[in-house]
N, CA, C and O of each residue as an XYZ file, in Angstrom:
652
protein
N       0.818     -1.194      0.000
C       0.000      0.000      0.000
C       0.866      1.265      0.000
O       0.682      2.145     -0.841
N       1.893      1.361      1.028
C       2.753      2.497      0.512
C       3.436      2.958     -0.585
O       3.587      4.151     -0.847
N       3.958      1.801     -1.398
C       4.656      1.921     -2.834
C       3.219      2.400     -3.613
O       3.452      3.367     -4.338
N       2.082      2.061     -3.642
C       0.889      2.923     -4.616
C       0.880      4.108     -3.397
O       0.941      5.195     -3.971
N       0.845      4.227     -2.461
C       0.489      5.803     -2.208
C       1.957      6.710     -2.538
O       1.849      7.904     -2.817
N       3.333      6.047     -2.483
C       4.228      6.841     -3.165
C       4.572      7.408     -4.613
O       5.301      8.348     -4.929
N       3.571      6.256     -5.642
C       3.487      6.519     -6.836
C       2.502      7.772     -7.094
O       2.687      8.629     -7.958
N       1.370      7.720     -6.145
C       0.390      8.672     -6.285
C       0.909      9.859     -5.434
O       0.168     10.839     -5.364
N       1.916      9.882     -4.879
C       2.172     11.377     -4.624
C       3.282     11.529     -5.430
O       3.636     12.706     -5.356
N       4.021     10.874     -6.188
C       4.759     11.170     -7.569
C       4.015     11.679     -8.509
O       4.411     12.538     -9.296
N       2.885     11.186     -8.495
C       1.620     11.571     -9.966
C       1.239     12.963     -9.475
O       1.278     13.899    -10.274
N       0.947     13.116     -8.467
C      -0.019     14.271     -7.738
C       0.975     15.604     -7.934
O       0.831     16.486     -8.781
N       2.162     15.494     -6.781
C       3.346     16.290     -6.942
C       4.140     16.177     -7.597
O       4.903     15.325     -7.143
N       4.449     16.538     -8.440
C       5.318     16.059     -9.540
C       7.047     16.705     -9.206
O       8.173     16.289     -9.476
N       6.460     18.002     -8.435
C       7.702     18.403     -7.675
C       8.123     17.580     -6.602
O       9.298     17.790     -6.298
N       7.524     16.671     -5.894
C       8.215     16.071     -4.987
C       9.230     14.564     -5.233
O       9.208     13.536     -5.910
N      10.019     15.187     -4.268
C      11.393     13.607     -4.710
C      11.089     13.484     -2.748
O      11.079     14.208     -1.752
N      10.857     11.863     -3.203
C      10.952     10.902     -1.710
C      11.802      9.943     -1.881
O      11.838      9.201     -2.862
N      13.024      9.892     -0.280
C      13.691      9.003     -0.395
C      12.856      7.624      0.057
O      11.648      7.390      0.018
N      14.023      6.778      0.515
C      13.394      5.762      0.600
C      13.234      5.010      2.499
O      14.116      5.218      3.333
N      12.460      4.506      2.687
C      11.801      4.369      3.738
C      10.861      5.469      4.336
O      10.446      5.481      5.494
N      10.647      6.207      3.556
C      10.104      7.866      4.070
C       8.460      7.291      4.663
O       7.663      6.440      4.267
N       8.489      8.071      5.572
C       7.123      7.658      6.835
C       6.316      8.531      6.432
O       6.867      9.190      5.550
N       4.716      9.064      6.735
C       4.694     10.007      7.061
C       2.657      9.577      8.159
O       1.994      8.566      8.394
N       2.526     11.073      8.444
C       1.120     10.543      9.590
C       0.118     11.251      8.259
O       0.280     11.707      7.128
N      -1.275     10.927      9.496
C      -2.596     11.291      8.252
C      -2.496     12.753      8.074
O      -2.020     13.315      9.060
N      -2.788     13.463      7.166
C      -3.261     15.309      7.022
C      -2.063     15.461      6.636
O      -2.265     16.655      6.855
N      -0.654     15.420      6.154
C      -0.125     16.427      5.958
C      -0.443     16.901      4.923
O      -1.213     16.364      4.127
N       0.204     18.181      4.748
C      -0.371     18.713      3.459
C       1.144     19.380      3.020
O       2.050     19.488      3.846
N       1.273     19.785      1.674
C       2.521     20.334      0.826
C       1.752     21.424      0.408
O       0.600     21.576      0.815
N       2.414     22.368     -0.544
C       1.936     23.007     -1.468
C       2.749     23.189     -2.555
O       3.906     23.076     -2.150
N       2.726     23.467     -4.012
C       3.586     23.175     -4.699
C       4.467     23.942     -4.832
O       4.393     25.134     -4.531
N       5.675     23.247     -5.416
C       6.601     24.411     -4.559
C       8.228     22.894     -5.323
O       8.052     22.138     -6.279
N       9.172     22.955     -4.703
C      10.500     21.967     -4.707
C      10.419     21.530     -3.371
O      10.494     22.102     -2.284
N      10.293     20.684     -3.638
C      10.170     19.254     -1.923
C      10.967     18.179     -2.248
O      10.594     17.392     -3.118
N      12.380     17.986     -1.467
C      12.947     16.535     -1.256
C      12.742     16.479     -0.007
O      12.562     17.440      0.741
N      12.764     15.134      0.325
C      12.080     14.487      1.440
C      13.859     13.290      1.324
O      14.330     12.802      0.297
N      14.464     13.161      2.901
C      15.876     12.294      2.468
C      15.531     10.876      2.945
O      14.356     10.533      2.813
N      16.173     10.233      3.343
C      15.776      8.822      3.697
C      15.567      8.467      4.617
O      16.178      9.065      5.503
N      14.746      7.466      5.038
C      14.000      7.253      6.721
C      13.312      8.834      7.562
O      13.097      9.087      8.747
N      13.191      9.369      6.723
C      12.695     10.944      7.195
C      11.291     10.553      7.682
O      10.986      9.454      7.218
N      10.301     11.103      8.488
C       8.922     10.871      8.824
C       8.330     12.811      9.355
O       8.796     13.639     10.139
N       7.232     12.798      8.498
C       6.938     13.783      8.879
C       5.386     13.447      9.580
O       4.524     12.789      8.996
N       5.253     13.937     10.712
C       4.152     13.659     11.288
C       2.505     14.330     10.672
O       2.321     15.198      9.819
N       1.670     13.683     11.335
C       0.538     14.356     11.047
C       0.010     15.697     10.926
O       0.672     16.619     11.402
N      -1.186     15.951     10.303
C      -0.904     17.500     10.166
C       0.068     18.307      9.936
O      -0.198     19.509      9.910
N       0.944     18.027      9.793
C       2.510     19.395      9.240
C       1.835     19.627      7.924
O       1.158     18.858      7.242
N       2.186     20.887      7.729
C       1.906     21.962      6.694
C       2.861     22.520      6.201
O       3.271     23.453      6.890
N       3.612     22.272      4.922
C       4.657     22.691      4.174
C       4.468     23.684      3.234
O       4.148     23.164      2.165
N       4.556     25.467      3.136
C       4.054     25.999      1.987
C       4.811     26.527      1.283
O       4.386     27.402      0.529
N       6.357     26.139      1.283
C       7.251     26.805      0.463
C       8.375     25.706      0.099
O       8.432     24.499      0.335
N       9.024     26.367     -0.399
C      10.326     25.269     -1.082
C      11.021     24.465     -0.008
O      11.572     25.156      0.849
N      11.106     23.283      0.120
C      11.600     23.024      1.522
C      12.374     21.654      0.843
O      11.886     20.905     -0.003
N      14.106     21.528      1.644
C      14.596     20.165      1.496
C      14.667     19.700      3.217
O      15.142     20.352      4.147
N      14.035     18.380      3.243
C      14.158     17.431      4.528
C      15.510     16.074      4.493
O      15.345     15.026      3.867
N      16.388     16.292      5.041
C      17.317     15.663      5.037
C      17.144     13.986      5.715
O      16.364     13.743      6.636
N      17.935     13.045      5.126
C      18.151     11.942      5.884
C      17.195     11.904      7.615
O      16.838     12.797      8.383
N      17.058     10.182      7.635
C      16.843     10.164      9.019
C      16.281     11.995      9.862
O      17.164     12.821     10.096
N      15.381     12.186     10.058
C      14.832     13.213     10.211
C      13.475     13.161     10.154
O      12.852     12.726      9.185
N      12.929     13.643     11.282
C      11.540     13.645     11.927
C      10.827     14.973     12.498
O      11.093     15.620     13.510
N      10.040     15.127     11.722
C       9.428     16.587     12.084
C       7.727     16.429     12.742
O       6.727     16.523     12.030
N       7.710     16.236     13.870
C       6.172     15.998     14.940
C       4.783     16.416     13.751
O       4.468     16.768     12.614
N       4.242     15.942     15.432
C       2.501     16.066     14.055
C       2.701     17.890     14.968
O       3.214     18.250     16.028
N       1.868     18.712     13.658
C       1.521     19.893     13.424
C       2.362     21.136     13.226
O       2.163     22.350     13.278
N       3.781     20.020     12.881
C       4.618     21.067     12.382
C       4.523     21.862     10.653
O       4.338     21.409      9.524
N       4.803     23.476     11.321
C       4.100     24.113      9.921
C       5.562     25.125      9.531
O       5.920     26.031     10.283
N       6.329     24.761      8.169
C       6.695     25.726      7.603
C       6.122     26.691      6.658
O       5.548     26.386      5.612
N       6.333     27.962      7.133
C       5.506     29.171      6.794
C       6.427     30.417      5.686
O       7.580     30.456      5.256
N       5.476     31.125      5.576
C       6.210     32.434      4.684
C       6.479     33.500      6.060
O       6.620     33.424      7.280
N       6.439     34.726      4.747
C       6.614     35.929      5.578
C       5.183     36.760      5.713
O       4.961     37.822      6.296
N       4.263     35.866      4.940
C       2.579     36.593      4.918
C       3.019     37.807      4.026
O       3.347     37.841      2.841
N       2.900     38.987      5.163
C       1.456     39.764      4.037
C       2.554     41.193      4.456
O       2.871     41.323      5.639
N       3.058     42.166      3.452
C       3.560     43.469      4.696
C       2.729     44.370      4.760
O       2.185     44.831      3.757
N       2.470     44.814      6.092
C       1.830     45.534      6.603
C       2.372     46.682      6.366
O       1.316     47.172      5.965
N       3.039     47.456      6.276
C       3.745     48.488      5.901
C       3.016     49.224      5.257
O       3.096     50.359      5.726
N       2.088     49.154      4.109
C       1.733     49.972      2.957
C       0.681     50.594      3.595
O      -0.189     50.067      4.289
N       0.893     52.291      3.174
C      -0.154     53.028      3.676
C      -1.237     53.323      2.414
O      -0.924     54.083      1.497
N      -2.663     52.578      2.472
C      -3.402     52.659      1.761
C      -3.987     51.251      1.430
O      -5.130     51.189      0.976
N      -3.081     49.845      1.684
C      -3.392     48.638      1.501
C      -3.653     47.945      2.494
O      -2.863     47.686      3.402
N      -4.818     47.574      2.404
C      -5.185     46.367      3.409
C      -4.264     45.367      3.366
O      -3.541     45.031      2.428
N      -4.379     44.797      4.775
C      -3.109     43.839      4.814
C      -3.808     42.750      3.886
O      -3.256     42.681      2.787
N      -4.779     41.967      4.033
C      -5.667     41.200      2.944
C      -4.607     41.320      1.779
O      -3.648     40.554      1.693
N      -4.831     42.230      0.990
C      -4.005     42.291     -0.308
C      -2.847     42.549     -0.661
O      -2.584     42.657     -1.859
N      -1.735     42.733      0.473
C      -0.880     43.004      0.585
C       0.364     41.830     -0.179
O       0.141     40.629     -0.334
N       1.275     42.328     -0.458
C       1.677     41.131     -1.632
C       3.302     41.226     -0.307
O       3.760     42.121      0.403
N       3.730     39.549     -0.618
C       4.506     39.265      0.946
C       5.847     40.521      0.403
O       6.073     41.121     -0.647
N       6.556     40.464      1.890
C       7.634     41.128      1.901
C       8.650     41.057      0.849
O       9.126     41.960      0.162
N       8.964     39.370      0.870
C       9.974     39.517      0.254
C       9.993     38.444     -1.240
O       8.830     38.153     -0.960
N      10.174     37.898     -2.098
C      10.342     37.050     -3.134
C      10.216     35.972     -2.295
O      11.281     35.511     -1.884
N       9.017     35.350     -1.863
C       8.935     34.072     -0.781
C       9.633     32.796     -1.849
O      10.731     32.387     -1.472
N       9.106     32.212     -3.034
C       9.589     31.748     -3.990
C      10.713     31.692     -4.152
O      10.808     30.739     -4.925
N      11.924     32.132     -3.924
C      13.211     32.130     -4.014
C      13.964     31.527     -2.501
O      15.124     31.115     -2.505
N      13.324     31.547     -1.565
C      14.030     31.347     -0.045
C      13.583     29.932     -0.066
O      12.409     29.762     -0.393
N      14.345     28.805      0.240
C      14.811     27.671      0.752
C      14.844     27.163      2.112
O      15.777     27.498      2.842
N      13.930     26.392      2.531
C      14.325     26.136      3.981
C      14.725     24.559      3.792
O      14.145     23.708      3.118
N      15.802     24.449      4.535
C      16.935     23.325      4.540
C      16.374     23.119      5.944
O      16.199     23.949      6.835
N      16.082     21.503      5.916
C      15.898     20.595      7.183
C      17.077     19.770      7.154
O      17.065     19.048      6.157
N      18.122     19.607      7.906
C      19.260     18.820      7.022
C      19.469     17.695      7.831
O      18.842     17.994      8.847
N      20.081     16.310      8.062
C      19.850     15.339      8.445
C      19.799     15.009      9.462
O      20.744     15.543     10.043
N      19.047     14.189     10.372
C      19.036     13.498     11.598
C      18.578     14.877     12.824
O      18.919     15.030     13.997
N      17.674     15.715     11.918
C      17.113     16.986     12.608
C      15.630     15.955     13.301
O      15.109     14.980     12.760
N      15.251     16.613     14.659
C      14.660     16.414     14.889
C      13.106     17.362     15.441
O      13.009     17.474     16.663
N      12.294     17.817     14.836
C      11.527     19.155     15.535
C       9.900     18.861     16.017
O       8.958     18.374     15.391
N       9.976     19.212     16.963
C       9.028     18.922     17.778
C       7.389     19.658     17.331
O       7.073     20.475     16.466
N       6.671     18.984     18.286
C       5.557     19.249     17.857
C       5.122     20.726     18.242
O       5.399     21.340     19.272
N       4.312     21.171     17.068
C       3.298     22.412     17.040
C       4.506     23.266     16.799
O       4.103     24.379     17.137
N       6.094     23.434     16.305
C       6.860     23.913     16.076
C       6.740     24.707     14.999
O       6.904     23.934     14.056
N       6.598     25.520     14.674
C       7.013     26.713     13.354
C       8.509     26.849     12.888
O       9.446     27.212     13.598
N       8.557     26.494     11.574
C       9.761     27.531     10.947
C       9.709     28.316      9.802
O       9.073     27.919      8.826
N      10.260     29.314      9.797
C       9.776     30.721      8.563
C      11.172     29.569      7.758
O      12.069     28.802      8.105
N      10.367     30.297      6.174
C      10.810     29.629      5.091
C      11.883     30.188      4.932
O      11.751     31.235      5.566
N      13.085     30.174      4.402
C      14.516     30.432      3.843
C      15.235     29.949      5.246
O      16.426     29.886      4.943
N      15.132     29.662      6.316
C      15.761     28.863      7.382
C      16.544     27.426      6.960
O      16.226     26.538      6.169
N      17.445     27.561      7.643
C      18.708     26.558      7.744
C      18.532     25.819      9.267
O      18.608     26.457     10.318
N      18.263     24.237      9.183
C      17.806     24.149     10.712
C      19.010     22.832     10.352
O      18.734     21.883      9.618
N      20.274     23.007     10.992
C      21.702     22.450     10.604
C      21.386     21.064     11.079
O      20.261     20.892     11.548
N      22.209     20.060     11.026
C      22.622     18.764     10.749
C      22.278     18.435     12.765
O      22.694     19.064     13.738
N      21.510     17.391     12.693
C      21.696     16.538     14.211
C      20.953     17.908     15.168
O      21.275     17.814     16.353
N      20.158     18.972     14.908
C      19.860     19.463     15.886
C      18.303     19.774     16.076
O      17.666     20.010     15.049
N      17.599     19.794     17.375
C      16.485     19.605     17.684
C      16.025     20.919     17.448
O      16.872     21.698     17.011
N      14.503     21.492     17.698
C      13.515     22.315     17.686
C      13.017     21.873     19.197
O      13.482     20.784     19.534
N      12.457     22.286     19.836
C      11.666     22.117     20.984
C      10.376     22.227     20.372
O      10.174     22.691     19.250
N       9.498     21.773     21.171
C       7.926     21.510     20.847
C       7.236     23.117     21.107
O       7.639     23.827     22.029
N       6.203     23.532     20.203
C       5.581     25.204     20.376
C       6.663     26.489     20.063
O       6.500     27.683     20.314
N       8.387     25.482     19.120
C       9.481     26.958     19.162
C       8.642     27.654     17.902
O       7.541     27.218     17.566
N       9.122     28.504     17.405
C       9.474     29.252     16.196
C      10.639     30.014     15.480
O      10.972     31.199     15.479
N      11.154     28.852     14.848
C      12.506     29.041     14.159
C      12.339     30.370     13.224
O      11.586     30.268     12.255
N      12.974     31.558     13.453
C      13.196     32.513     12.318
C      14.482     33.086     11.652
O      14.628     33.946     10.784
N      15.518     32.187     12.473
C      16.871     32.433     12.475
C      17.339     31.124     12.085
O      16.764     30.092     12.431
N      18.608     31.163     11.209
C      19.696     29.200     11.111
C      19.638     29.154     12.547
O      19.547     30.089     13.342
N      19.737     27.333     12.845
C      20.165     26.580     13.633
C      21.398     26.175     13.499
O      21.541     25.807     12.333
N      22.209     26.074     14.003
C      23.637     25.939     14.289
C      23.209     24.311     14.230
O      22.082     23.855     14.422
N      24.695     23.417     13.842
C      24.378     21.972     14.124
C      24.651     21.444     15.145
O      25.776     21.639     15.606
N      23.881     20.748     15.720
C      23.935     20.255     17.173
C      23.252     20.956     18.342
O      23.082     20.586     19.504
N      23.032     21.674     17.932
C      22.206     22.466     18.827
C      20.448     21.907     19.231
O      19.565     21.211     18.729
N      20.638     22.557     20.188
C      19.071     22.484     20.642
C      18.232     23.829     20.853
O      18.593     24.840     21.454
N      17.507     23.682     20.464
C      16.982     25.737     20.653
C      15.469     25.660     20.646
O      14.785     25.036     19.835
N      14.932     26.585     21.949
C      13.681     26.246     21.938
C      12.653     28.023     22.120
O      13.336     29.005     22.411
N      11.749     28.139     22.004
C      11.130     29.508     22.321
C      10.765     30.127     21.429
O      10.776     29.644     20.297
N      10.272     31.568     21.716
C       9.197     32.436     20.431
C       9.881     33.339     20.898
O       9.759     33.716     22.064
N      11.043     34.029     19.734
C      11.710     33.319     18.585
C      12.593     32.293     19.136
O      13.117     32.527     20.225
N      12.888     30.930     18.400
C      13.732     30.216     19.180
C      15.307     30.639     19.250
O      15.803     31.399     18.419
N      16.081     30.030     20.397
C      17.148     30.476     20.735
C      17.811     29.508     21.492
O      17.201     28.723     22.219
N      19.377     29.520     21.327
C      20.273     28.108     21.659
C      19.662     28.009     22.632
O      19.230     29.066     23.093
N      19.340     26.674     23.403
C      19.182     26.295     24.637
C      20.340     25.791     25.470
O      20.736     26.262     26.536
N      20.805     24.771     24.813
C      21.969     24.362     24.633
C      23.018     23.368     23.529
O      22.628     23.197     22.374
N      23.823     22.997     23.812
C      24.704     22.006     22.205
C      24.371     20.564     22.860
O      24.398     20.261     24.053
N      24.090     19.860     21.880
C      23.580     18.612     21.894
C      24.462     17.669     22.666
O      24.256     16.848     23.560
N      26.146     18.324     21.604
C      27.142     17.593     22.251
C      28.630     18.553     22.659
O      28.637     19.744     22.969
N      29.636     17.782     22.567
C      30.170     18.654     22.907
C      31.368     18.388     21.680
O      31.498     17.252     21.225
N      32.224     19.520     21.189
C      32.820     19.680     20.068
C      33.578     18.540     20.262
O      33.798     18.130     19.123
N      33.960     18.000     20.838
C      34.440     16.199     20.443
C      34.203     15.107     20.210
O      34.927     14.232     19.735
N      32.510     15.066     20.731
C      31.601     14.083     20.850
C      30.883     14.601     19.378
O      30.397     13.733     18.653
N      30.839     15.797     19.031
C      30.357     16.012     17.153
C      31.226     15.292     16.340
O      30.917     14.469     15.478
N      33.136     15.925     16.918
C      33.795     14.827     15.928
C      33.179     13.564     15.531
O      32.972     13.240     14.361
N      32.853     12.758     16.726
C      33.248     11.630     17.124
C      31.746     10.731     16.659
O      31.660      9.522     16.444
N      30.964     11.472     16.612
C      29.467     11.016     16.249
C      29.138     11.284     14.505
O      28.513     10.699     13.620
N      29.912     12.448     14.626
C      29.844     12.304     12.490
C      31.102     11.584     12.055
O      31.152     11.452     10.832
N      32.028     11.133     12.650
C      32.321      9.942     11.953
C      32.105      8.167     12.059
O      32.733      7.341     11.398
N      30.971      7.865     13.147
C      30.575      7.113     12.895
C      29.493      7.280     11.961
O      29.169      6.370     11.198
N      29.047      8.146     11.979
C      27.605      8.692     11.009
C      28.491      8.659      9.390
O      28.689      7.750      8.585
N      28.765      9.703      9.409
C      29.227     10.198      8.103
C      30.712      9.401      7.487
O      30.851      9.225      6.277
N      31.508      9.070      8.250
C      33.085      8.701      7.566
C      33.757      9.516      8.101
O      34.964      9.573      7.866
């Protein structure tokens, strides 16, 4: 049953590339846009993807995680925010999930974000800034909490990981 529901989100999205073992829960939703998805990745239920986004290797993003734009700018004197056209070229910004990331539930991240290699989100953060790798960072806006490991134990864990 998964190999026909992976063919049918090949047919459906034609932009999307899924690696292999890729999980995912009921509701999520994409929008079209460039979506790789890396291997053993699982994105939970309900997450909401509305911009260009790559999900790296091994990597798990909770149910109701939502990557977002920049909306609407308020700035213009004379335009309702309603019609307001976004800040910046949303279409061009990239948000990189990169491998063995892990982000918790009901988590936000604004689109063109870098959320680096091996590091968590806390559950309810909102990423609007890169994540450093290894890190853990949690809050509105999120912010280091602390390093996962410690600069020897990174050596020492990306080369059993990586080579």
């Amino acid at each position: 049953m998964r190999k026909i529901y992976i063919v049918y989100l090949n047919y459906k999205y034609k932009f999307l590339e899924v690696g292999e073992s890729f999980r995912w829960g009921k509701n999520w939703r994409v929008r079209k846009g460039v979506l790789s998805i890396g291997h053993f990745a699982f994105i939970g239920p309900d997450a909401h993807i509305i911009y260009p986004t790559v999900i790296g290797d091994l990597t798990m993003l909770a149910p109701g995680v939502h990557i977002i734009g920049d909306d609407h700018d308020f700035s213009q004197i004379g335009e309702p925010i309603r019609v307001a056209k976004p800040e910046v070229n949303s279409k061009s910004l990239v948000t990189v999930i990169e491998s063995e990331v892990w982000i918790g539930q009901r988590a936000t991240i604004k689109h063109g974000v870098t959320v680096g290699r091996g590091s968590i989100v806390a559950t309810g953060s909102m990423v609007t800034k890169d994540v450093p790798r290894y890190s853990i960072v949690a809050g509105n806006p999120a912010k280091i909490y602390k390093m996962r490991f410690s600069p020897d134990q990174i050596q020492l864990h990306e080369k059993e990981l990586y080579g």
